[in-house]
C-alpha positions in Angstrom: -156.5 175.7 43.8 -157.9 172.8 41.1 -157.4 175.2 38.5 -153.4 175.9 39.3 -153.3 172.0 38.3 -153.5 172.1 35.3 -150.4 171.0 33.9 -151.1 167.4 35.7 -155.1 167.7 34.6 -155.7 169.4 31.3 -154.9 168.2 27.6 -151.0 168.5 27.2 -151.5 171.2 23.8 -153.5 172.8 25.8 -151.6 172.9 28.8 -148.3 173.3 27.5 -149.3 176.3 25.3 -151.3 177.6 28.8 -148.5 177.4 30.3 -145.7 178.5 27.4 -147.4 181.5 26.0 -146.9 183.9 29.1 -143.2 182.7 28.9 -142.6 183.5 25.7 -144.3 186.9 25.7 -142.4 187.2 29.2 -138.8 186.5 27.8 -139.3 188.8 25.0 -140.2 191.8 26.8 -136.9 190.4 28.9 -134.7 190.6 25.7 -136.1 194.2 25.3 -133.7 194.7 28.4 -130.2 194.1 26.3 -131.8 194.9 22.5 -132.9 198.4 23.9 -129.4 198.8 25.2 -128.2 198.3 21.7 -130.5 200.1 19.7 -130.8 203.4 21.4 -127.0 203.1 22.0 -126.1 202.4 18.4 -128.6 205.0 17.3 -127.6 207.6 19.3 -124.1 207.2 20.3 -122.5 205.4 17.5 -121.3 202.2 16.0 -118.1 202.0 18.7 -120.8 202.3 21.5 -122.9 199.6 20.5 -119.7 197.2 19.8 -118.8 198.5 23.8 -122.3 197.1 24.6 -122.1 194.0 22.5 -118.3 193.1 23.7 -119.7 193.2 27.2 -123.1 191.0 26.1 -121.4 187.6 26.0 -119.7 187.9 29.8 -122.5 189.4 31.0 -124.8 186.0 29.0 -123.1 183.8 31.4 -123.9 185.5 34.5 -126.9 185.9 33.5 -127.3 182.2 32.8 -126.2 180.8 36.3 -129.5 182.8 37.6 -131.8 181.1 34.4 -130.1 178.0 35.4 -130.3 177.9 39.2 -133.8 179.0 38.7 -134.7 175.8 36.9 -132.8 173.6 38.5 -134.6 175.2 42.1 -138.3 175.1 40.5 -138.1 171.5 39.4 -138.0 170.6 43.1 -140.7 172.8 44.1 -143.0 171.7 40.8 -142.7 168.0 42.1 -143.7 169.4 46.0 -146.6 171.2 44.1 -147.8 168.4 41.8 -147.9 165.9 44.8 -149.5 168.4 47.3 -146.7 169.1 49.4 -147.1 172.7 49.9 -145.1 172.9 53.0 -142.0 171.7 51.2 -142.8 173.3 48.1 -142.8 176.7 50.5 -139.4 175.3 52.1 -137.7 175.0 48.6 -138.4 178.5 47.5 -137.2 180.1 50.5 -133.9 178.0 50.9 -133.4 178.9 47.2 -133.9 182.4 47.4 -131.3 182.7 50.4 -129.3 180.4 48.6 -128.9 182.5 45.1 -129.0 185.8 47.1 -125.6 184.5 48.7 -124.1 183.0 45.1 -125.1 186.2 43.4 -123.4 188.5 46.1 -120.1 186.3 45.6 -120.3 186.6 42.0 -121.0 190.4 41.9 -117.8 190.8 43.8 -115.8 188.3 41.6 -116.9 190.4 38.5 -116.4 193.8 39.4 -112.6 192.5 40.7 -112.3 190.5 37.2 -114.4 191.9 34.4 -111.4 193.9 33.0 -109.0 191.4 33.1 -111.5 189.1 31.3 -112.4 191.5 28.5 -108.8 192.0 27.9 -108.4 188.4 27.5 -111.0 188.3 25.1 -109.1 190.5 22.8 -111.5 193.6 23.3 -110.4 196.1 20.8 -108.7 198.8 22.9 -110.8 202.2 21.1 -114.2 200.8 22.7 -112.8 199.1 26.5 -113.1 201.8 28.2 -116.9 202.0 27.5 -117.5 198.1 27.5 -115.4 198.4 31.4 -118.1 201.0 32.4 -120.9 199.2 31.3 -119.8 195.8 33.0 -118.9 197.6 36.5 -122.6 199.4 36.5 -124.3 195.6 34.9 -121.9 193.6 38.0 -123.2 195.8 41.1 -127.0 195.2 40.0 -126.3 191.7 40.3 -128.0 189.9 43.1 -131.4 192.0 41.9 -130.9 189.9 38.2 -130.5 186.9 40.2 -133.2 187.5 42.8 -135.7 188.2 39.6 -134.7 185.3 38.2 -135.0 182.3 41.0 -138.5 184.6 41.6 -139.9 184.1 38.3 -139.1 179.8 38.0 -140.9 179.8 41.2 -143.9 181.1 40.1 -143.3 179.6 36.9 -143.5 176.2 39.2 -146.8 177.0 40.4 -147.9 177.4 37.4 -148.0 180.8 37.4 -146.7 182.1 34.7 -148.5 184.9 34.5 -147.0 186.8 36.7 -143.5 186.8 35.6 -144.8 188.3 32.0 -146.8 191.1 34.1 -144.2 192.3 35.8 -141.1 192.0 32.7 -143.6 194.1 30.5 -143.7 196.6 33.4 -139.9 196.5 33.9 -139.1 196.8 29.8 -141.7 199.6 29.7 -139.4 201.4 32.4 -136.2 200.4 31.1 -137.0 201.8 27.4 -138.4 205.0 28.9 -134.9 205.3 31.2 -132.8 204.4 28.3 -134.0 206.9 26.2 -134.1 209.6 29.1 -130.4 208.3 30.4 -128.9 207.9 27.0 -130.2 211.4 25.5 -131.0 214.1 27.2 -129.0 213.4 29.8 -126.1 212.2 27.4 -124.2 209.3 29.2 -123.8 207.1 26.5 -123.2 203.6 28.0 -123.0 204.2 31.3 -126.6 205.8 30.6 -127.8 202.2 29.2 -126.6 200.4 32.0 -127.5 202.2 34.8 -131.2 201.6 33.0 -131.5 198.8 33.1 -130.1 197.8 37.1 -132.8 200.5 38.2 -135.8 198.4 35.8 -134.0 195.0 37.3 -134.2 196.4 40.7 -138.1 197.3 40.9 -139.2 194.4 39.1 -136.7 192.5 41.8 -138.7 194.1 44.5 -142.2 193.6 43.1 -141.7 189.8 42.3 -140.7 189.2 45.7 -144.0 191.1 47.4 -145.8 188.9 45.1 -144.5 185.7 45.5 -145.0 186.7 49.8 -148.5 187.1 49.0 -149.7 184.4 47.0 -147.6 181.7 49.1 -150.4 183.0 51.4 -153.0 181.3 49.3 -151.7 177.9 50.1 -151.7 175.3 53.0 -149.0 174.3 54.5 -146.3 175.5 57.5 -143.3 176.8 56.1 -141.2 175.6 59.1 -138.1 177.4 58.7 -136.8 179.6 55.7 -133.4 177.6 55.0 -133.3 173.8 54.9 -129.8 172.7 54.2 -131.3 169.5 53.9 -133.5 170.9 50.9 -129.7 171.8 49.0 -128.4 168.9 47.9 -131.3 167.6 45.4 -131.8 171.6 44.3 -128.4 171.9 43.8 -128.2 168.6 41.8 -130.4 169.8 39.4 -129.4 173.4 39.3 -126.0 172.9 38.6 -126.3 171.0 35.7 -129.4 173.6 34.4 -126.7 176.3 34.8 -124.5 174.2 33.2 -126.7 173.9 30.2 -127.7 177.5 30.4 -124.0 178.6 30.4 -122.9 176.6 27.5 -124.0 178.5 24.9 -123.0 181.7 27.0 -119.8 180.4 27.6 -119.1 179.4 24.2 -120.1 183.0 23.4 -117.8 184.2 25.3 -114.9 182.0 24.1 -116.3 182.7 20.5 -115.9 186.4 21.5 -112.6 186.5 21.3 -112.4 185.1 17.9 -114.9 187.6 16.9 -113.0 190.7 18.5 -110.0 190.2 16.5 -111.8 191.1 13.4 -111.9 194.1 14.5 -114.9 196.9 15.8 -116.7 197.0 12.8 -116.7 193.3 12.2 -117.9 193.1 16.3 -120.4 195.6 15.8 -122.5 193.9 13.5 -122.0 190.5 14.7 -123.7 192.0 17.9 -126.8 192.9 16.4 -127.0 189.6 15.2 -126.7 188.6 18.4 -129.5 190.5 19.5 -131.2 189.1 17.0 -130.7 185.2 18.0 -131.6 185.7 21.5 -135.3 187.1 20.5 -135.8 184.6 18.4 -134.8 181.5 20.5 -137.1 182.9 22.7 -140.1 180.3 22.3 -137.5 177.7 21.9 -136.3 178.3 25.3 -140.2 178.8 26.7 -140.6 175.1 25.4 -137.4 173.6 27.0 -138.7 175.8 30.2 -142.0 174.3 29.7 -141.5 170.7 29.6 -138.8 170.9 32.4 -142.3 171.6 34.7 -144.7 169.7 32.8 -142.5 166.5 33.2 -142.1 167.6 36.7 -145.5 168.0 37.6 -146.8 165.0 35.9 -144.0 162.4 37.3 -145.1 164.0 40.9 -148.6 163.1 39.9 -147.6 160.0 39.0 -148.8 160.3 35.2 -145.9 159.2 33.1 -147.9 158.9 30.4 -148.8 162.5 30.1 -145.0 163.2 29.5 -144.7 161.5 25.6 -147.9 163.3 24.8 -146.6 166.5 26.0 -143.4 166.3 24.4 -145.1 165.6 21.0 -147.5 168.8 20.8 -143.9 170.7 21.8 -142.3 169.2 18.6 -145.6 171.2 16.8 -145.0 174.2 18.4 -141.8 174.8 18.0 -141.3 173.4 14.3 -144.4 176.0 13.4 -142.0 179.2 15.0 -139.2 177.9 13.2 -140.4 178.5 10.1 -142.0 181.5 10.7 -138.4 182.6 12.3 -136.6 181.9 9.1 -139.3 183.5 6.7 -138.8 186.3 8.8 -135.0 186.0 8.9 -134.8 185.6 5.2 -136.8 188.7 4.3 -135.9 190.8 6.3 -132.0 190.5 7.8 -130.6 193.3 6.1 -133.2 196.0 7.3 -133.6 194.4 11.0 -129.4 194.9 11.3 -130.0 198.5 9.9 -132.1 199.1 12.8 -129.0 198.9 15.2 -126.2 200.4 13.1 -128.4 202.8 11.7 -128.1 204.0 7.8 -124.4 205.3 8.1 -123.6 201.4 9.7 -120.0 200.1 7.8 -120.0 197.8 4.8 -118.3 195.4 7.4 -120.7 196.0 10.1 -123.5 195.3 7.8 -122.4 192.0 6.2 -121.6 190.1 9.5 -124.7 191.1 11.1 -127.2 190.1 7.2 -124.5 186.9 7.0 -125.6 185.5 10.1 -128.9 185.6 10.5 -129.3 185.1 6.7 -127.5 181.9 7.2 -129.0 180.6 11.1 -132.7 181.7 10.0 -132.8 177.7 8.4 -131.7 176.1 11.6 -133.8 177.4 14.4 -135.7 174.4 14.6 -132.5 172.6 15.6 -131.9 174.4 19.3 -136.0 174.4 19.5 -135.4 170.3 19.6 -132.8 170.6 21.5 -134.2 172.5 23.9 -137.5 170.3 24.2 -135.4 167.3 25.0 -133.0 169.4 27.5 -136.1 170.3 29.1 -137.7 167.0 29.5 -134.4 164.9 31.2 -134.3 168.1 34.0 -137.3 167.7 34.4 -137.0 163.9 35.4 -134.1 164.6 37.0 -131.8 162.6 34.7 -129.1 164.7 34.6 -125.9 163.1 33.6 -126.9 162.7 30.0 -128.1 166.3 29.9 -124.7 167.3 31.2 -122.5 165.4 28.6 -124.8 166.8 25.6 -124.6 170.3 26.5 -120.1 169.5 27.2 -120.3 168.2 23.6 -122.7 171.0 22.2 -120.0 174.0 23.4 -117.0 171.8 22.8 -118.4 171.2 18.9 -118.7 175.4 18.7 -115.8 176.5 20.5 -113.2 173.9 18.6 -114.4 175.0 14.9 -114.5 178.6 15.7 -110.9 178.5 17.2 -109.8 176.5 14.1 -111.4 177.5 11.2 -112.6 181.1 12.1 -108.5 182.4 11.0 -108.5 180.4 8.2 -111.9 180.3 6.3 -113.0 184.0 8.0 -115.8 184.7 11.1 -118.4 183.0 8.8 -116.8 179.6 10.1 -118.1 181.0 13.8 -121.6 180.7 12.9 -121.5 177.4 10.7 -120.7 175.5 14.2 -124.1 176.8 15.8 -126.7 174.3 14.5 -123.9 171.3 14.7 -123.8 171.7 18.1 -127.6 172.0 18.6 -127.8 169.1 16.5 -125.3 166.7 18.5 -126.7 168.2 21.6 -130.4 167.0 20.5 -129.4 163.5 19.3 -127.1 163.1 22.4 -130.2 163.9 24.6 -133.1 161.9 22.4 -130.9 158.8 23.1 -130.8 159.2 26.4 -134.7 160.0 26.7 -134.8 156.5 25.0 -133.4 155.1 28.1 -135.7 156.6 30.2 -138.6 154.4 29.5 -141.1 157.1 30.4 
């Protein structure tokens, strides 16, 4: 049990990097999910496919954000009932949170197999691949409470410190969803359909596992659970998970908004900018295991009562994630033209190809930007000051949604990605003076 403790007992490099490194390896076997979608699908389908696929990947972002999101916002409660001891409330918040996501994510899987067409049309889906980006979304939209379900399970282990766990069982599920995309998509030749009905099966075992797990290792602690669902236990997981998914869902959101500005260049133009989509969303993957990791560090240690832990923590996360970003855009700079090649394959358009090279040539510099960003996100949800974290992340779409509406006709879809890193950047200075505040 004194070993679970860690993140309130051990050095903070030590701990945080303990703590982070499963998560990172976790999320990027979790982004094998949607990148082996595109691959196999661009590969052996064609170039129209994997636009289908991509023009579905920002609606899709946001729902799959609300699950991040409500997952966070859930495990902060349970990290401070872990750090002070409190396993019979710690073993209260996961079970009202699991009944309480299971009923959001049954709600929401209606809503998006009603709605899904009508949004795509509204995001100006080019009409030669919505037939196949429709198929893929109705498939993605039943499989929904078992992405959601995954989801709250893995913050809650992640709140125990656990973090393990979550990366054992997403290396199992990515192992099963390449080996189904491959079987789905060729032999058995059904093209997008194939890719998505792969990837609800892989969601829906690892869905299952996670939750025999989590029974069993509850097991290990003291503590009566009481009663499953505590309606008293909803309002302060609830004010914390709604801003988290509100955080989570900006950048999906904006996405999604930014989708539509993207779609009217056409296919091609979608295509590539897809892959470079793929792209970002591997490679903000330790950025993202950072924000996740101070959001419980600062948890754990302010339920410990060790404030002073916190500004040491967040420090030796500055480290880490500065030393990825520079490895990210040596990476990015070398080798952008042959990583897009991999999804669009040799025969690819000129088009195709120089969205997908321009943007990641171009982001590989600022990576460091949503890293910080993140960090700071991370630490304020953790402490539960929220009202700061909301109006950074308002500011952080609103900054990428306006210039990409306003420039994007006039200067061409390169003016879509110049408003990434200004929103990070507001977003991070926005948050760092409100950390200021917090006298931790």
């Amino acid at each position: 049990m004194s070993n679970s403790r860690y993140l309130v007992e051990d050095h903070p490099m030590k701990a945080i990097l303990t703590f982070s490194v499963p998560i990172m390896l976790g999320n990027l076997f979790q982004q094998l999910y949607t990148m082996t979608d595109s691959v196999i699908v661009g590969r052996f389908v064609g170039e129209n496919a994997l636009a289908a696929v991509g023009a579905s990947y920002s609606l899709t972002s946001v729902f799959i954000s609300v699950a991040i999101g409500g997952g966070m916002g859930a495990s902060v409660i349970t990290s401070r009932a872990f750090g002070s001891a409190d396993y019979s409330k710690m073993k209260r918040c996961i079970s009202t949170s699991l009944v309480a996501f299971l009923i959001i994510s049954i709600v929401l899987c209606i809503f998006g197999l009603i709605f899904s067409p009508l949004i795509l049309e509204a995001l100006n889906t080019p009409e030669n691949i919505s037939g196949d980006a429709s198929a893929y979304l109705r498939i993605y939209f039943a499989g929904l409470p078992f992405l959601f379900m995954y989801n709250i399970l893995s913050s809650m282990f992640n709140a125990l410190g656990k973090s393990r766990i979550p990366l054992f069982l997403l290396i199992f599920s990515s192992l099963l969803n390449v080996v189904l995309d491959i079987i789905m998509v060729g032999p058995l030749q059904m093209g997008v359909q194939g890719a998505g009905w792969a990837t609800l099966i892989s969601q829906g075992v690892s869905a299952l596992l996670s939750f025999s797990i989590l029974v069993h290792t509850l097991r290990s602690y003291e503590g009566d659970n009481g009663k499953y669902y505590d309606k008293n236990l909803l309002s302060p997981i609830f004010r914390i998970a709604l801003p988290s998914i509100l955080q989570q869902s900006t950048v999906s959101i904006g996405m999604m908004l930014v989708q539509s500005v993207v779609n009217s260049f056409g296919s091609e133009v979608l295509a590539g900018f897809s892959a470079a989509m793929r792209i970002e969303s591997l490679v903000v993957v330790p950025m993202a295991a950072m924000g996740n990791t101070m959001s419980t560090f600062t948890a754990q240690n302010l339920g410990a009562m060790q404030k002073e832990r916190i500004k040491d923590g967040l420090r030796d996360a500055y480290l880490i994630v500065i030393a990825a970003a520079l490895l990210i855009c040596v990476a990015l700079e070398l080798w952008n033209a042959p990583i897009i090649r991999m999804f669009i394959g040799e025969e690819g358009t000129s088009d195709a190809m120089k969205t997908g090279t321009g943007y990641l040539s171009f982001m590989g510099w600022f990576f460091a930007l949503i890293g910080f960003k993140m960090i700071m996100d991370g630490t304020l949800r953790g402490a539960g000051k929220m009202k700061v974290f909301t109006v950074a992340n308002i500011v952080n779409l609103s900054i990428r949604v306006i210039i990409a509406f306003a420039a994007a006709p006039v200067f061409g879809i390169q003016a879509v990605w110049i408003a990434v890193p200004i929103g990070w950047g507001a977003n991070w200075i926005i948050s760092s003076i409100g950390y200021q505040k917090l006298k931790l």
